[in-house]
C-alpha positions as CSV (number, residue, x, y, z in Angstrom):
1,X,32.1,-21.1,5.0
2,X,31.0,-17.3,4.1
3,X,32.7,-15.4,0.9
4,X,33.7,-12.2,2.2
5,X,35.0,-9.0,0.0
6,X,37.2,-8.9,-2.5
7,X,41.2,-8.5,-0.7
8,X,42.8,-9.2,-4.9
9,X,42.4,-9.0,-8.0
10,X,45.1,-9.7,-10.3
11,X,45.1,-9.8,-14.4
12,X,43.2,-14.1,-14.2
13,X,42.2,-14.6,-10.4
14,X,40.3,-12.4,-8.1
15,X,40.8,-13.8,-4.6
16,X,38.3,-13.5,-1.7
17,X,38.2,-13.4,2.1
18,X,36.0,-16.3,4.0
19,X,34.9,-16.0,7.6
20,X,37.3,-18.7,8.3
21,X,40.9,-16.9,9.0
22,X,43.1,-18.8,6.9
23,X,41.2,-19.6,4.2
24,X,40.6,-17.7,1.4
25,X,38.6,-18.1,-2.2
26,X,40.2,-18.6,-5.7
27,X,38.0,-17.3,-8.4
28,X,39.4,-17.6,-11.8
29,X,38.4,-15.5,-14.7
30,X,37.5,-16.0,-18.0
31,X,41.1,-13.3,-19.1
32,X,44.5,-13.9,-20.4
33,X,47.1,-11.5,-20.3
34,X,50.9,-12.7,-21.9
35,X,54.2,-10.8,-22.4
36,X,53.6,-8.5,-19.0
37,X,50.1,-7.8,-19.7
38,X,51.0,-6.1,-22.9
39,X,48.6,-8.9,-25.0
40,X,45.4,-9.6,-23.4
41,X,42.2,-11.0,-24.4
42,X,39.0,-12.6,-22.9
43,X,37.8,-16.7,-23.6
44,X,34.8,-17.7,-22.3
45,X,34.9,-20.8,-20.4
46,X,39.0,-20.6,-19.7
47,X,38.4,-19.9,-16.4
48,X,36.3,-23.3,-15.4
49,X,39.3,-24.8,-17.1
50,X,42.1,-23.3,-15.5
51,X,40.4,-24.0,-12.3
52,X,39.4,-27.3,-12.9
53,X,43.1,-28.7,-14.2
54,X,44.4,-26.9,-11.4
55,X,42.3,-28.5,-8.9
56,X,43.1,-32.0,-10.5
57,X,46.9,-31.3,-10.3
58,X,46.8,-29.6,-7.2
59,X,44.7,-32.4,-5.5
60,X,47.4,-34.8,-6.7
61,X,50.1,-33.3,-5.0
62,X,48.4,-33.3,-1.6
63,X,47.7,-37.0,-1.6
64,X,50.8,-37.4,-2.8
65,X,52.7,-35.8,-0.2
66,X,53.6,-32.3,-1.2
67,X,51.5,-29.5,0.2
68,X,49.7,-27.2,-1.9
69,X,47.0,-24.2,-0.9
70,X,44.4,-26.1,-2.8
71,X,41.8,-27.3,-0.3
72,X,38.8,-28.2,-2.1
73,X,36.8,-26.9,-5.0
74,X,33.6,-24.9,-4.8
75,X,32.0,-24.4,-8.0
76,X,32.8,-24.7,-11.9
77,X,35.3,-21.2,-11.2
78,X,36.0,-20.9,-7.8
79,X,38.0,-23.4,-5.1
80,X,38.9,-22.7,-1.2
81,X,42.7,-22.3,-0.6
82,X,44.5,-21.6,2.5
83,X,45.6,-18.3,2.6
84,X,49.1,-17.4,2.2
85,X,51.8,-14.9,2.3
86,X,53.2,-14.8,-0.8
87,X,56.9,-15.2,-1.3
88,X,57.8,-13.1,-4.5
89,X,59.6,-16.1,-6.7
90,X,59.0,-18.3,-9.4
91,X,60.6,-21.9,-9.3
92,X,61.0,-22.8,-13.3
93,X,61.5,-26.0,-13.6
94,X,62.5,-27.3,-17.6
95,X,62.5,-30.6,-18.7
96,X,63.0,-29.6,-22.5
97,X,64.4,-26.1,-23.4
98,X,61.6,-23.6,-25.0
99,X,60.6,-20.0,-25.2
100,X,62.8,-17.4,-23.4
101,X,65.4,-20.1,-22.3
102,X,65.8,-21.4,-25.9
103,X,67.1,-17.8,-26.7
104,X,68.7,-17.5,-23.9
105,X,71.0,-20.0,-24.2
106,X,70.9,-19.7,-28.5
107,X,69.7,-23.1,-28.7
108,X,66.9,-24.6,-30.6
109,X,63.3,-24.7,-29.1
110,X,62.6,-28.0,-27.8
111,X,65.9,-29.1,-27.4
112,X,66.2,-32.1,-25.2
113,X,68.9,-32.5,-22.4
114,X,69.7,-34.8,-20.0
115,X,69.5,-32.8,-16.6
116,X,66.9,-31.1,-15.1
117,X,67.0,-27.2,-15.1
118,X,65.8,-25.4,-12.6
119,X,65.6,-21.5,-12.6
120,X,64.8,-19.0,-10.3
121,X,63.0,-15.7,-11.6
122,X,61.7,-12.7,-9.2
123,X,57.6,-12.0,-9.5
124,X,58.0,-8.3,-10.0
125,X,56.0,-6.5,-13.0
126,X,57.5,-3.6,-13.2
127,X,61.1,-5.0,-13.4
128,X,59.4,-8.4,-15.9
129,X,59.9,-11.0,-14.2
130,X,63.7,-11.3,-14.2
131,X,65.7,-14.1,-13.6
132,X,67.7,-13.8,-10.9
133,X,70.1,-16.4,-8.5
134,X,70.0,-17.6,-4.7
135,X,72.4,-14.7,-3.7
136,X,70.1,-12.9,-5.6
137,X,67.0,-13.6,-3.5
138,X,68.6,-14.0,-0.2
139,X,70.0,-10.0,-0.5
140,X,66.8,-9.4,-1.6
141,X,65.0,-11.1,1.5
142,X,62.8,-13.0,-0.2
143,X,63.9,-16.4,1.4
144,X,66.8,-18.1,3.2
145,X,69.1,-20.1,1.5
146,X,67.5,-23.4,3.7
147,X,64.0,-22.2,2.6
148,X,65.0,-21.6,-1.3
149,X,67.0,-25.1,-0.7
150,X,63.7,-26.5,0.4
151,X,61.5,-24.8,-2.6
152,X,64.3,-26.1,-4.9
153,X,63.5,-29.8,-3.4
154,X,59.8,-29.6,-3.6
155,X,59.7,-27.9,-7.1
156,X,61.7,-31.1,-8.4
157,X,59.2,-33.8,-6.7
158,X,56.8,-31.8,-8.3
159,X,58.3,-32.1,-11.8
160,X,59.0,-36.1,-10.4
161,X,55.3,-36.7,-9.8
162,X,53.7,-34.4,-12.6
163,X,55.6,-35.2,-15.6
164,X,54.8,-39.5,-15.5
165,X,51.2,-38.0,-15.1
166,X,50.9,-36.0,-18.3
167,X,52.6,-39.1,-20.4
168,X,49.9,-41.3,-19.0
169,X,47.3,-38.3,-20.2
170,X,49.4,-38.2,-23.7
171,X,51.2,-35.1,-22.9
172,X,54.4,-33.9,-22.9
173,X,55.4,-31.7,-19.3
174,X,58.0,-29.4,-21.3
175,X,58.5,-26.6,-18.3
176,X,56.3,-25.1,-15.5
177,X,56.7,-22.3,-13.4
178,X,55.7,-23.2,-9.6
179,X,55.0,-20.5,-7.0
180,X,55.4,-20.7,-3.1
181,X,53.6,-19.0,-0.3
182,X,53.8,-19.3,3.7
183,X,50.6,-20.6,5.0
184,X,49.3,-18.6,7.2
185,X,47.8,-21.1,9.3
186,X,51.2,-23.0,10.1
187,X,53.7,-20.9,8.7
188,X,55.1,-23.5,6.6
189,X,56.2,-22.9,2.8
190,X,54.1,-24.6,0.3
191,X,52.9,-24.5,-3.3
192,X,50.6,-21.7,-3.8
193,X,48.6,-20.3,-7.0
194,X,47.5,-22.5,-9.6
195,X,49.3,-25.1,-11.7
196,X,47.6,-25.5,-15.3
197,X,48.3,-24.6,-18.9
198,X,48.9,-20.9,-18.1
199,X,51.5,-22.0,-15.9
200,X,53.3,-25.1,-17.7
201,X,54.6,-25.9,-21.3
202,X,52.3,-28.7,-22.7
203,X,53.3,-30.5,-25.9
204,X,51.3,-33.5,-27.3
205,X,53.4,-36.4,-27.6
206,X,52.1,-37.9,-30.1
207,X,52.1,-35.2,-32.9
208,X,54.5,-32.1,-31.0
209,X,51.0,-29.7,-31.1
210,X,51.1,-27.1,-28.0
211,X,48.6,-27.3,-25.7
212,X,48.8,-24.5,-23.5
213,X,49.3,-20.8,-23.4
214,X,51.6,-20.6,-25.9
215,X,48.4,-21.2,-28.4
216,X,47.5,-17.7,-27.2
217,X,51.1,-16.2,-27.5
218,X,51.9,-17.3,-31.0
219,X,48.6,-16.8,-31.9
220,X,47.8,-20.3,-32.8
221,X,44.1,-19.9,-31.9
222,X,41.9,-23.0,-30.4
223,X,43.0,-21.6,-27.2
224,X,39.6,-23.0,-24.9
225,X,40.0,-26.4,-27.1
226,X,42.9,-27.1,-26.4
227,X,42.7,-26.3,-22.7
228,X,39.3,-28.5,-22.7
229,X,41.7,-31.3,-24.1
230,X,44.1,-31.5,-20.8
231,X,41.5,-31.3,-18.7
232,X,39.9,-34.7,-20.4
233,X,43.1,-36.4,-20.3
234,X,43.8,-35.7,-17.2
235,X,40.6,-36.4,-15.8
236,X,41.0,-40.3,-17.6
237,X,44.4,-40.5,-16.0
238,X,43.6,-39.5,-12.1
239,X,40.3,-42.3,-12.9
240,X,42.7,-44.7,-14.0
241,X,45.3,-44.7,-11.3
């Protein structure tokens, strides 16, 4: 396997081409952008991090029966995906209500309920992100009702699998926002981009302290320590399974 030239760079990931068709190269970079790239900054070592807790999670869900573009990691910053075409969604799944949805729905943060809420926002910058419904993205294009019906499904085993993982690491799963591609290889729909602390709500169990990228949002520094901290829990829970 050859890395080829650059085909995207986005705000955290650059993503290259290989000589193999349908398989590309993740490289994750040491930037963090929040709030629609309006607050950006740069943490050495964030990058490993992200790429190494997304690998762990990722990996998990493969052997576990839910298909992910994660295919096997290649160095400290960089892993091998399949390449995709990506489907313009994000799949918010809460188990707690924080951030946005907390004001939202004028409750307070961390309130507990007994459902599970799934959301559905559209991956567009220049309109921020906003969260839209099924009708929504079928006149849009952006999926079928049978294909959001099926992201819907496989966002929830996710959240089934990943939250009993984070209590054994300590942690609290409090939201995460899952993405979907098609593969180019088969076609099929399947978890794409990465799943780690820039993409989930992380809270501590035992003492409530956030462990992901709010710390860089709120400006509650400790940003790299706190990421380094998943990543060691997690790593003793996938050894102890």
């Amino acid at each position: 396997m050859t890395k080829g030239a650059l085909i995207f760079e986005g705000n955290e990931k650059q993503v290259f081409a290989t000589d193999h068709p349908d398989q590309v190269i993740f490289r994750y970079k040491d930037v963090t952008v929040a709030f629609n790239n309006v607050k950006r900054a740069r943490f050495k070592g964030k990058g490993a991090l992200d790429n190494q807790i997304s690998a762990i999670l990722l990996d998990y869900l493969n052997k576990n029966g839910v298909e992910t573009h994660y295919i096997r990691t290649l160095s400290d910053q960089e892993q091998l995906c399949r390449k995709i075409e990506i489907i313009p969604l994000q799949v918010v799944v809460h188990n707690r209500i924080a951030g946005s949805l907390a004001y939202r729905l004028g409750v307070p943060e961390g309130f507990r309920h007994a459902n599970t809420i799934v959301d559905l926002r559209y991956n567009n910058d220049d309109l921020e992100d906003p969260f839209i419904n099924r009708d929504h993205a079928v006149a849009l294009g952006l999926a079928t009702y049978q294909e959001l019906d099926g992201m819907y499904n496989a966002a929830r085993k996710v959240n089934d699998l990943l939250k009993p993982l984070f209590h054994k690491a300590g942690i609290e799963l409090v939201d995460m926002k899952i993405e979907f591609g098609r593969a180019s290889d088969t076609g099929a729909i399947i978890i794409s981009d990465e799943i780690s602390p820039d993409t989930c709500r992380l809270w501590d169990e035992a003492t409530g302290e956030r462990m992901d990228k709010d710390r860089f949002r709120l400006d509650l520094s400790r940003v790299v320590e706190s990421y380094t901290n998943v990543f060691e829990r997690l790593k003793q829970a996938i050894e102890k399974k």
